[in-house]
N, CA, C and O of each residue as an XYZ file, in Angstrom:
648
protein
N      -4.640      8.974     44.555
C      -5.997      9.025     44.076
C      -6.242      7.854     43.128
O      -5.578      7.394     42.199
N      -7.290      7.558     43.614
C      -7.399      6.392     42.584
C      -8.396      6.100     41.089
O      -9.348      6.846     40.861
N      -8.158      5.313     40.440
C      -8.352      5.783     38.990
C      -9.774      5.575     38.644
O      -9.555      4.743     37.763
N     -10.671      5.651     38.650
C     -12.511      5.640     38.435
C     -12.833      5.806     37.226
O     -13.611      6.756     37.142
N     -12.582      5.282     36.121
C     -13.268      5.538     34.824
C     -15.389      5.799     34.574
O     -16.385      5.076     34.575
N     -15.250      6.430     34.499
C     -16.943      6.782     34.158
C     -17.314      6.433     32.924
O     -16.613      6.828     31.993
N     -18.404      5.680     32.674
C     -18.973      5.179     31.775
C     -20.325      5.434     31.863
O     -21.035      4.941     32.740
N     -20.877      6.481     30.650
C     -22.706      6.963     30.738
C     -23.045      5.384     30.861
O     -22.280      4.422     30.931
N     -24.351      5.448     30.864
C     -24.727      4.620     31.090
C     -25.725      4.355     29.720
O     -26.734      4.846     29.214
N     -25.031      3.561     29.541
C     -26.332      2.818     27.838
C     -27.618      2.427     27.845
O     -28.163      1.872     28.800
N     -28.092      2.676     26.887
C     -29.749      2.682     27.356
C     -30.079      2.440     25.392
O     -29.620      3.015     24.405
N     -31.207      1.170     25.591
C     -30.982      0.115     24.294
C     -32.768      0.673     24.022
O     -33.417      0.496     25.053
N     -33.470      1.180     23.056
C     -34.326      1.261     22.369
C     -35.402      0.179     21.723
O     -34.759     -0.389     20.841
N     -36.485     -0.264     21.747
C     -36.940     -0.807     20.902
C     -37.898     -0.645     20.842
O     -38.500     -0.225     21.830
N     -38.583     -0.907     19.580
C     -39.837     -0.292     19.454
C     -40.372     -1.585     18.653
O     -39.720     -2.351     17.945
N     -41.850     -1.611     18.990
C     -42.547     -2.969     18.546
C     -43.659     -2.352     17.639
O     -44.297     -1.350     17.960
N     -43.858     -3.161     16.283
C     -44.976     -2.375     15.893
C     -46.168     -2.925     16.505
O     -46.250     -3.643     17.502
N     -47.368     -2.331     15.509
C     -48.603     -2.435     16.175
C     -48.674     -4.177     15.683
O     -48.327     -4.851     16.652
N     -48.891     -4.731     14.926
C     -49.129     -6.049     14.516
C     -48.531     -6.907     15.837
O     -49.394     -7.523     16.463
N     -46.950     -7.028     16.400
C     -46.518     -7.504     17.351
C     -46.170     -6.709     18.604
O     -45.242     -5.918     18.774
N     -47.342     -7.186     19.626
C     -47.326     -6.923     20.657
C     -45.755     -7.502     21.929
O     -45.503     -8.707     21.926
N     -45.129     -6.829     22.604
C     -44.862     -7.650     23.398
C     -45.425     -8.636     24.511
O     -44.789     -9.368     25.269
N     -46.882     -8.438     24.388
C     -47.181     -8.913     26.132
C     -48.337     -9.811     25.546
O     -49.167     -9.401     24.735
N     -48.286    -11.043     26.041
C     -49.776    -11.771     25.541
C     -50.882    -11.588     25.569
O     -51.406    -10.865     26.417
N     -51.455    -12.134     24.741
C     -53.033    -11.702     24.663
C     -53.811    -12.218     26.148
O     -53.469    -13.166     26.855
N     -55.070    -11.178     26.382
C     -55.535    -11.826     27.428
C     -55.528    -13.492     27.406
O     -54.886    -14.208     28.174
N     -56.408    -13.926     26.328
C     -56.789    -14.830     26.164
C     -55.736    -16.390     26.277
O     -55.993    -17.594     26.322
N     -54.560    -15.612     26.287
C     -53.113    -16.390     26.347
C     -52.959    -16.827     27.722
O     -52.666    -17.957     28.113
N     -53.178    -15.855     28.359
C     -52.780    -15.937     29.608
C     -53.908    -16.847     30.640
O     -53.868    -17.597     31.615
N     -54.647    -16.389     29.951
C     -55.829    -17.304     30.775
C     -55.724    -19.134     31.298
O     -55.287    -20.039     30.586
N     -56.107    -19.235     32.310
C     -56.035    -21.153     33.086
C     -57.709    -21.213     32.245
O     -57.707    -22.396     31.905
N     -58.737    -20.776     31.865
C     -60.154    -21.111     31.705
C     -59.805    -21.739     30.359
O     -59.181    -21.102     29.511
N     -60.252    -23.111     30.153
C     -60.585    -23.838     28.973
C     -62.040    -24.025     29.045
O     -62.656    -24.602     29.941
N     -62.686    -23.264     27.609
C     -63.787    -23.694     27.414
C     -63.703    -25.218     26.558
O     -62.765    -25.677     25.906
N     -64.890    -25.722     26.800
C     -64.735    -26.840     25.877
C     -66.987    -26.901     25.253
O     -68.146    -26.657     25.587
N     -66.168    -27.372     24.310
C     -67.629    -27.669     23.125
C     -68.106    -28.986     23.977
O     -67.384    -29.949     24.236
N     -69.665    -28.799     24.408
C     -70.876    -29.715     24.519
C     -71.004    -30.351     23.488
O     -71.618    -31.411     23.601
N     -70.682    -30.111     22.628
C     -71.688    -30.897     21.231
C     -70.461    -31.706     21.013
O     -70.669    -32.778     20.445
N     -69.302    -31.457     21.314
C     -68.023    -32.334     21.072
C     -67.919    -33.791     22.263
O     -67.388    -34.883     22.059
N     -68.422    -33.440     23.139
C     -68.730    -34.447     24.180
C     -69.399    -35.674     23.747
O     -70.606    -35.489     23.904
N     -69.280    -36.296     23.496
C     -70.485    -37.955     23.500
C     -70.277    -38.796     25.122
O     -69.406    -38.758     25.992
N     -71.252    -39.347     24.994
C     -71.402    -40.416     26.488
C     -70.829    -41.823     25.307
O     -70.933    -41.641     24.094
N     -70.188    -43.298     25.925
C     -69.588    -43.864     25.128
C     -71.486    -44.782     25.354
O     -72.531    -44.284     25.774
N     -71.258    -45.914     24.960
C     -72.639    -46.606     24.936
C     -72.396    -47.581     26.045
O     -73.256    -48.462     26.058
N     -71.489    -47.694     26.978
C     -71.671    -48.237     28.288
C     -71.895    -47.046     29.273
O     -72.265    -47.448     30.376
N     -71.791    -45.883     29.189
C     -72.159    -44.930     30.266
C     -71.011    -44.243     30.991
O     -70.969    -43.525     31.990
N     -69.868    -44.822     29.942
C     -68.623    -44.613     30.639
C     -68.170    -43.220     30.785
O     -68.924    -42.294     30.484
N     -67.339    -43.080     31.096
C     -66.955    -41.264     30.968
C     -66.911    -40.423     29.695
O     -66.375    -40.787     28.648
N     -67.691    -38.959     29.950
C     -67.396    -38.452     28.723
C     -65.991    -38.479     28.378
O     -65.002    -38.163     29.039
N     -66.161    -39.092     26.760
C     -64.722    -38.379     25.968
C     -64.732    -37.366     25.021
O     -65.699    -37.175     24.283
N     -63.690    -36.689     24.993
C     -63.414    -34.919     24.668
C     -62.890    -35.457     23.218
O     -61.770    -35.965     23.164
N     -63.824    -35.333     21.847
C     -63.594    -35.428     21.142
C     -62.768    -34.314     20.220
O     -63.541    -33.649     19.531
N     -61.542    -34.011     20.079
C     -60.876    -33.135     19.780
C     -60.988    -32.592     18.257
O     -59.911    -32.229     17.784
N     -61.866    -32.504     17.606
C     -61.562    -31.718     16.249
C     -60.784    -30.850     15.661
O     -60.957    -30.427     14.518
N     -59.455    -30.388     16.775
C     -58.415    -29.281     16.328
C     -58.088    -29.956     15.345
O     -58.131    -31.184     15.264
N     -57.618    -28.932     14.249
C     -56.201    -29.042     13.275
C     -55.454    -27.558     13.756
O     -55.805    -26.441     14.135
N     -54.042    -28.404     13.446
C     -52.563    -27.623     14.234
C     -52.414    -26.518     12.775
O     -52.108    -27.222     11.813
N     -52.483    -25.735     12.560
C     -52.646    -24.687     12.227
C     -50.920    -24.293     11.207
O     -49.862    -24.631     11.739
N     -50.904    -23.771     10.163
C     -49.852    -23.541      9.771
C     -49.592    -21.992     10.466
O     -50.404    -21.091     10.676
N     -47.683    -22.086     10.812
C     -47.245    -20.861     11.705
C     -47.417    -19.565     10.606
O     -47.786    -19.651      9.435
N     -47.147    -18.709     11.132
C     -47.184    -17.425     10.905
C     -45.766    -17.214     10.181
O     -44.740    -17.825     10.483
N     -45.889    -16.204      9.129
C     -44.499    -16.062      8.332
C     -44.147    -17.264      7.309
O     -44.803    -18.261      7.009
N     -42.857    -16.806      6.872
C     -42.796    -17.663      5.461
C     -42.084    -18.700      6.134
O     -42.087    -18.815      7.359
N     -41.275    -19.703      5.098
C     -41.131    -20.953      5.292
C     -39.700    -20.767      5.404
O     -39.186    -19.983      4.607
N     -39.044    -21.289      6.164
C     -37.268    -21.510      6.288
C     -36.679    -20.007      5.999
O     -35.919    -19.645      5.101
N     -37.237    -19.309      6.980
C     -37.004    -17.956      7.180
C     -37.308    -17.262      8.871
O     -38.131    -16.352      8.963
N     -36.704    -17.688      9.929
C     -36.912    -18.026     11.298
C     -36.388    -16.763     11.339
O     -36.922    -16.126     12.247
N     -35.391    -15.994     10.611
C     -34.448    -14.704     11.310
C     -35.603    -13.222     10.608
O     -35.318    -12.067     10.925
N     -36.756    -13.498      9.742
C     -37.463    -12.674      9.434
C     -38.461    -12.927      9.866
O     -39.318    -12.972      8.984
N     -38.911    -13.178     11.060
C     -40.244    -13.759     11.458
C     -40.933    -15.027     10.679
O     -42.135    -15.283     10.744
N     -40.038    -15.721      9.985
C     -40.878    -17.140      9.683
C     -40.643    -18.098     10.721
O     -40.466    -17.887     11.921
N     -40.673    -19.513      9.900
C     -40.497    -20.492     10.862
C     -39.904    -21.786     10.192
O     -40.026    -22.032      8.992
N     -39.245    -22.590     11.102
C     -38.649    -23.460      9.988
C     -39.118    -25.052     10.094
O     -39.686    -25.191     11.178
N     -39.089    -26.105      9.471
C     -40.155    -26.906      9.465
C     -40.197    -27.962     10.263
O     -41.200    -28.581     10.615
N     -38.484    -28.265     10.694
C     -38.189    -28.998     11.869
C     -38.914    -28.403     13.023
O     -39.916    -28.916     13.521
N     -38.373    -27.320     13.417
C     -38.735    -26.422     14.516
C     -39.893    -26.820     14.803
O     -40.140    -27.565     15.751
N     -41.151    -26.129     13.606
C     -42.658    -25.856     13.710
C     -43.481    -27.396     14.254
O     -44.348    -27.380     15.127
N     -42.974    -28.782     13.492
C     -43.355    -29.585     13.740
C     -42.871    -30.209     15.168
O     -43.733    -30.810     15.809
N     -41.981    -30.143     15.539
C     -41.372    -30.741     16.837
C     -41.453    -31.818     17.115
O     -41.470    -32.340     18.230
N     -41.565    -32.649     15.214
C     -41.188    -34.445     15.659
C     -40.026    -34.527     15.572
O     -39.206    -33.819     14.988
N     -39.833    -36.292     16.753
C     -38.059    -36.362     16.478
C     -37.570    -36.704     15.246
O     -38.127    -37.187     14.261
N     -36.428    -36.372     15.461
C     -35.479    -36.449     14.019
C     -35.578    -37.830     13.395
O     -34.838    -37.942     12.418
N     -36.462    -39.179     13.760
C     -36.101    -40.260     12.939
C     -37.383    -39.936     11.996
O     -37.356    -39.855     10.768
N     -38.777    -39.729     13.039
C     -39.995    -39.462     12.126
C     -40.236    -38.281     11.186
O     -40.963    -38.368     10.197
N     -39.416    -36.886     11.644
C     -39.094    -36.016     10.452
C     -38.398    -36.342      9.248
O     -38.464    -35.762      8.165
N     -37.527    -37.629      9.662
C     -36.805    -37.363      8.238
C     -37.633    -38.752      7.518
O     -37.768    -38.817      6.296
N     -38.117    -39.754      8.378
C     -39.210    -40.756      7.443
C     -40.080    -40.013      6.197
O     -40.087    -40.137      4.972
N     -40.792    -39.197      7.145
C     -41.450    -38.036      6.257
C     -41.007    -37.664      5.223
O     -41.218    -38.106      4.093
N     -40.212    -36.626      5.636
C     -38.877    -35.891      4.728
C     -39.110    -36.736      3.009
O     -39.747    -36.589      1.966
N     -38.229    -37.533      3.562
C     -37.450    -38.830      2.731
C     -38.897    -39.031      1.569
O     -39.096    -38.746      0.388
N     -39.742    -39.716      2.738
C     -41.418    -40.383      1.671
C     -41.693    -39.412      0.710
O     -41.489    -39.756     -0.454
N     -42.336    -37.657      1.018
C     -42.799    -37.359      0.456
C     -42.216    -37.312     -0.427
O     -42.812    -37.664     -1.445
N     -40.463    -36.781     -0.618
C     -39.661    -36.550     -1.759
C     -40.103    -37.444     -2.837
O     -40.315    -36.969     -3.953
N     -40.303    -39.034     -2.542
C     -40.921    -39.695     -3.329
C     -42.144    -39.969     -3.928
O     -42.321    -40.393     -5.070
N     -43.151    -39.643     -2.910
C     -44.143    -39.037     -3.547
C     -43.788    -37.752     -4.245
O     -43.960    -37.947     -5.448
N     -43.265    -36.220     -3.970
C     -43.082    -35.478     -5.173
C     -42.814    -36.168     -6.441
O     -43.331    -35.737     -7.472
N     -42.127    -37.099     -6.458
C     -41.498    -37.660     -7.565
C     -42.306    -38.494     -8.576
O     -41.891    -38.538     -9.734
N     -43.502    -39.206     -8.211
C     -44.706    -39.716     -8.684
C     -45.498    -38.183     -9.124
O     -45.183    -37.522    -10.114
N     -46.380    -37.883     -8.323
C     -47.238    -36.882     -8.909
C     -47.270    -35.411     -9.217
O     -48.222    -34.794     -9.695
N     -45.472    -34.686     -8.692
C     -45.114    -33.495     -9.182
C     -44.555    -33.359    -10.393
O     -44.551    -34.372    -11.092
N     -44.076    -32.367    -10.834
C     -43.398    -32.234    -12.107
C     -42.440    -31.295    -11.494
O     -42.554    -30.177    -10.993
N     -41.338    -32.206    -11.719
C     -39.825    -31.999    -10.412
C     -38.820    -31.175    -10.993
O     -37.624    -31.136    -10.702
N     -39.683    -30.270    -12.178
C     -38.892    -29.187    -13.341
C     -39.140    -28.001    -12.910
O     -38.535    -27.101    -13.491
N     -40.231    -27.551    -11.608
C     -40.766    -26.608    -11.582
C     -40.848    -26.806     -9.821
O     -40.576    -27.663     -8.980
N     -41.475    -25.259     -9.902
C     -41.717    -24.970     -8.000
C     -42.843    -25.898     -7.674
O     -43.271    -26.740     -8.463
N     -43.197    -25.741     -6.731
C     -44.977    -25.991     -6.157
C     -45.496    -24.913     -6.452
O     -46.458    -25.323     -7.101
N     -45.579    -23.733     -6.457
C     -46.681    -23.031     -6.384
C     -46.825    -22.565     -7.612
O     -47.470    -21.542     -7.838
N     -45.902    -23.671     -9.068
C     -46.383    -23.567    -10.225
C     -46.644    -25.210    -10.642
O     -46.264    -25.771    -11.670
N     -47.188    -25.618     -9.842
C     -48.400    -27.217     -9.733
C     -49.291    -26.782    -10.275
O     -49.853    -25.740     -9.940
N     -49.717    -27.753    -11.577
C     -51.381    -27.639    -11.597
C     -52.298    -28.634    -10.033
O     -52.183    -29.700     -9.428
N     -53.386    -27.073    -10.022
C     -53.999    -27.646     -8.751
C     -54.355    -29.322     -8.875
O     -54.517    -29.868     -7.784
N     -54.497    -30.210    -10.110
C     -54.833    -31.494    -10.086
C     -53.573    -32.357     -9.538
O     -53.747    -33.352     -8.834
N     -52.347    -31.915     -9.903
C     -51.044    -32.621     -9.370
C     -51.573    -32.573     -7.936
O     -51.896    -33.422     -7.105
N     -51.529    -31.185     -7.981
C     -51.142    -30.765     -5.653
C     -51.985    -31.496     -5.073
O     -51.827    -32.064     -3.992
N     -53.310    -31.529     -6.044
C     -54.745    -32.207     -4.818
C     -54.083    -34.139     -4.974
O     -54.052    -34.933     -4.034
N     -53.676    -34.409     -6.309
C     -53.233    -35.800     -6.067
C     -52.289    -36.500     -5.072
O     -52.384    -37.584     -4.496
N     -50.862    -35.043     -5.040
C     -49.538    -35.625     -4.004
C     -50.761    -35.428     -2.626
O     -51.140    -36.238     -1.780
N     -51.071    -34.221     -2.833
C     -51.763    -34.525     -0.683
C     -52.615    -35.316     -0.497
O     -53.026    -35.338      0.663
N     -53.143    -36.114     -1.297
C     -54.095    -37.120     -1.364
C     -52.983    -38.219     -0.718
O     -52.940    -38.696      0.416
N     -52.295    -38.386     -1.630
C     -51.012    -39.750     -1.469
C     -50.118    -39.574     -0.293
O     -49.472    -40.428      0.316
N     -50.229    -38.085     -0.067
C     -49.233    -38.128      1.469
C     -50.187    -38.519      2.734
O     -50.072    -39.239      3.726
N     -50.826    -37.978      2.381
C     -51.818    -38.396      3.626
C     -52.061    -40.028      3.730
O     -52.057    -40.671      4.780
N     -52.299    -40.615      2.225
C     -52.364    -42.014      2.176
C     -51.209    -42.795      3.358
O     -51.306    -43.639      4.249
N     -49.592    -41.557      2.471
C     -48.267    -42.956      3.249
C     -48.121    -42.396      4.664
O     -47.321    -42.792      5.512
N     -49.012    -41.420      4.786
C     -48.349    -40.449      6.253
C     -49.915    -40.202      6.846
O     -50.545    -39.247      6.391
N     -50.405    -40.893      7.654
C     -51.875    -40.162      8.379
C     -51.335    -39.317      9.645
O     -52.294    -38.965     10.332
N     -50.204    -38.918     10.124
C     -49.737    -37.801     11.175
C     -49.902    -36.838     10.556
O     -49.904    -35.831     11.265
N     -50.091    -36.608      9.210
C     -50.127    -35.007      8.315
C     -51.604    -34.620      8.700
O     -51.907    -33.439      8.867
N     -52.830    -35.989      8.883
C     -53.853    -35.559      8.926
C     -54.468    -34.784      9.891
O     -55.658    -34.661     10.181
N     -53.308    -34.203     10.412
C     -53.650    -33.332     12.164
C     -52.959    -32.199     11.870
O     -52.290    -31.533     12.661
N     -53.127    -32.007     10.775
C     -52.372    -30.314     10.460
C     -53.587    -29.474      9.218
O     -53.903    -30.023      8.162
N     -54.061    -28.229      9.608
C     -55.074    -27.879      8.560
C     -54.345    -27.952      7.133
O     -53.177    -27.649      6.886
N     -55.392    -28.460      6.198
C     -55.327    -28.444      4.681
C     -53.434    -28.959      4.687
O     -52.522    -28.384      4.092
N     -53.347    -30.201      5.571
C     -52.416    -30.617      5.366
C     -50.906    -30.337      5.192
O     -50.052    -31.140      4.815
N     -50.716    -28.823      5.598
C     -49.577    -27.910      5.238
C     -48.193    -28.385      5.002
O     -47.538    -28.020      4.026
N     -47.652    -29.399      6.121
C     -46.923    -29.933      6.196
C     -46.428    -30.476      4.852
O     -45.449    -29.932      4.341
N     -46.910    -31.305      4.358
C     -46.688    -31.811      3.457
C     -46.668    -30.928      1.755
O     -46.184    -31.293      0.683
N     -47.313    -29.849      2.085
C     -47.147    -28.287      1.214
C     -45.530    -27.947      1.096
O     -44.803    -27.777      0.117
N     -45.231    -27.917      2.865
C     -44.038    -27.083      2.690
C     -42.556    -28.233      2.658
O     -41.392    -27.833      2.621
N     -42.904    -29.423      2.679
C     -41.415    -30.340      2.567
C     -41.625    -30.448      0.815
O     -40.532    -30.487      0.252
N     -42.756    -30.500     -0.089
C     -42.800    -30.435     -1.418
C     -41.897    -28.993     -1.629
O     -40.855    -28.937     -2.283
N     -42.469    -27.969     -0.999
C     -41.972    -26.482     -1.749
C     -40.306    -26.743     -1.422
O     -39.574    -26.491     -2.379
N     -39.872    -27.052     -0.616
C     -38.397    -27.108     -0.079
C     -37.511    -27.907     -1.028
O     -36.409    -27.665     -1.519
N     -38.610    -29.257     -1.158
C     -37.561    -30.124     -1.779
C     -37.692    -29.904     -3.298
O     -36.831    -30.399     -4.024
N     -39.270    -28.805     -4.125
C     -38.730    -28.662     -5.380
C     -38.023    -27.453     -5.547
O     -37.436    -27.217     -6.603
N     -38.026    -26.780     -4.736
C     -36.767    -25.443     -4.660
C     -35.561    -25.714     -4.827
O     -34.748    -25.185     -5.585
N     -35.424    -26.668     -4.008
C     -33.952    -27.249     -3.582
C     -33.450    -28.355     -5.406
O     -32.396    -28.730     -5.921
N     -34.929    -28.457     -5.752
C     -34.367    -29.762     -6.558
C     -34.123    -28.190     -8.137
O     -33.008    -27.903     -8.571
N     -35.273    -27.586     -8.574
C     -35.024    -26.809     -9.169
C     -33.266    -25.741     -9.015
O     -32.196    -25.727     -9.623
N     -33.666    -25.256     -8.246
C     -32.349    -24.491     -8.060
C     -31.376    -25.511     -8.121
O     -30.827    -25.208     -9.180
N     -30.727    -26.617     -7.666
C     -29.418    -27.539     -8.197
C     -29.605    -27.873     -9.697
O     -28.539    -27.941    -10.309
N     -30.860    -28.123    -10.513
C     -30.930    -28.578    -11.504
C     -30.305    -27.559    -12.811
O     -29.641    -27.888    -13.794
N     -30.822    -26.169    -12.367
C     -30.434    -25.121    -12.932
C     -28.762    -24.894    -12.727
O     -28.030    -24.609    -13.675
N     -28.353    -25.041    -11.549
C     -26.549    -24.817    -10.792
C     -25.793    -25.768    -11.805
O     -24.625    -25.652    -12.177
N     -26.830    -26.860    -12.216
C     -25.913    -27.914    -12.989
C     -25.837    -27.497    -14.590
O     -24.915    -27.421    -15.401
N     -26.992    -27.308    -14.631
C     -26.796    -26.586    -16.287
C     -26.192    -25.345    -16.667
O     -26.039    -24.931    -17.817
N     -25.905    -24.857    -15.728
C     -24.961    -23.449    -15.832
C     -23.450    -23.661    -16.045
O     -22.624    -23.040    -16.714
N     -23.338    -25.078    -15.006
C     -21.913    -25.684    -15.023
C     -21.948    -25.828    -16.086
O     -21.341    -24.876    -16.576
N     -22.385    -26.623    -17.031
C     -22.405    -27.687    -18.156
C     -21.877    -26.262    -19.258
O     -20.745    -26.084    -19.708
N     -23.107    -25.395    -19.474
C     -23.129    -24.507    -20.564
C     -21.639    -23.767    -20.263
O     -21.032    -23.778    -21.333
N     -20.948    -23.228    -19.378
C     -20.124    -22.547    -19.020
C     -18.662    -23.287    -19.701
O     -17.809    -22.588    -20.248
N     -18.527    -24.807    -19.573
C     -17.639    -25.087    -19.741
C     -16.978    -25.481    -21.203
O     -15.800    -25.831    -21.274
């Protein structure tokens, strides 16, 4: 006789809340692009309409450098290559460094700093200018004064400790 091990059979649960659907929205699924008339111009030779695009790319859903809790992370979200992410990267740090105060978070900026750095990023970077209220350049400031705060503090702990 031969040997047949039985194994129930597993059966995996999940449950989605109401906020996240599994299945796309109609509107997702849809091939129909409407497009705006009033966005249309004729050029002044008669040439073909051009589709004047007024989108801004929208900041994602969820918090920032948090992809395993429903955020998103900033490489990811943007999906430039790695030489023009880190041009970026790199610039704004230096702009933080002109018009932030590199002792503290961003989201304890006086609003006159924040409106000055996104003024100046946009100046060294016009690819930011295709993202609403400029976000991009929000969230490589919040990263890099997190990152700069929290080491600044790691170092003075060393110091006092020893």
């Amino acid at each position: 006789m031969d040997y047949c091990p039985y194994y129930p059979p597993i059966t995996l649960r999940k449950t989605f809340g109401r906020d996240r659907s599994p299945s796309p929205s109609a509107s997702e699924i849809t091939l129909r692009q409407v497009f705006d008339f009033e966005a249309i111009h004729l050029g002044e030779d008669n040439e073909t309409p051009n589709l004047v695009l007024n989108t801004l790319i929208p900041r994602p859903r969820g918090p920032l450098s948090k992809p395993n809790h429903g955020g998103y992370t900033l490489r990811h979200a943007l999906g430039w290559d790695d030489r023009t992410y880190k041009e970026v990267q790199e610039g704004l740090h230096g702009v933080c460094e002109r018009y932030l105060d590199i002792s503290t978070t961003f989201s304890k900026q006086t609003p006159n700093a924040v409106s000055k750095f996104l003024q100046a990023a946009q100046e060294q970077f016009p690819i930011l200018g295709k993202y609403v209220d400029l976000w991009p350049a929000g969230d490589f400031a919040t990263m890099y004064l997190k990152n700069k705060v929290g080491s600044d503090r790691a170092r003075t702990r060393v110091r006092t400790d020893k």
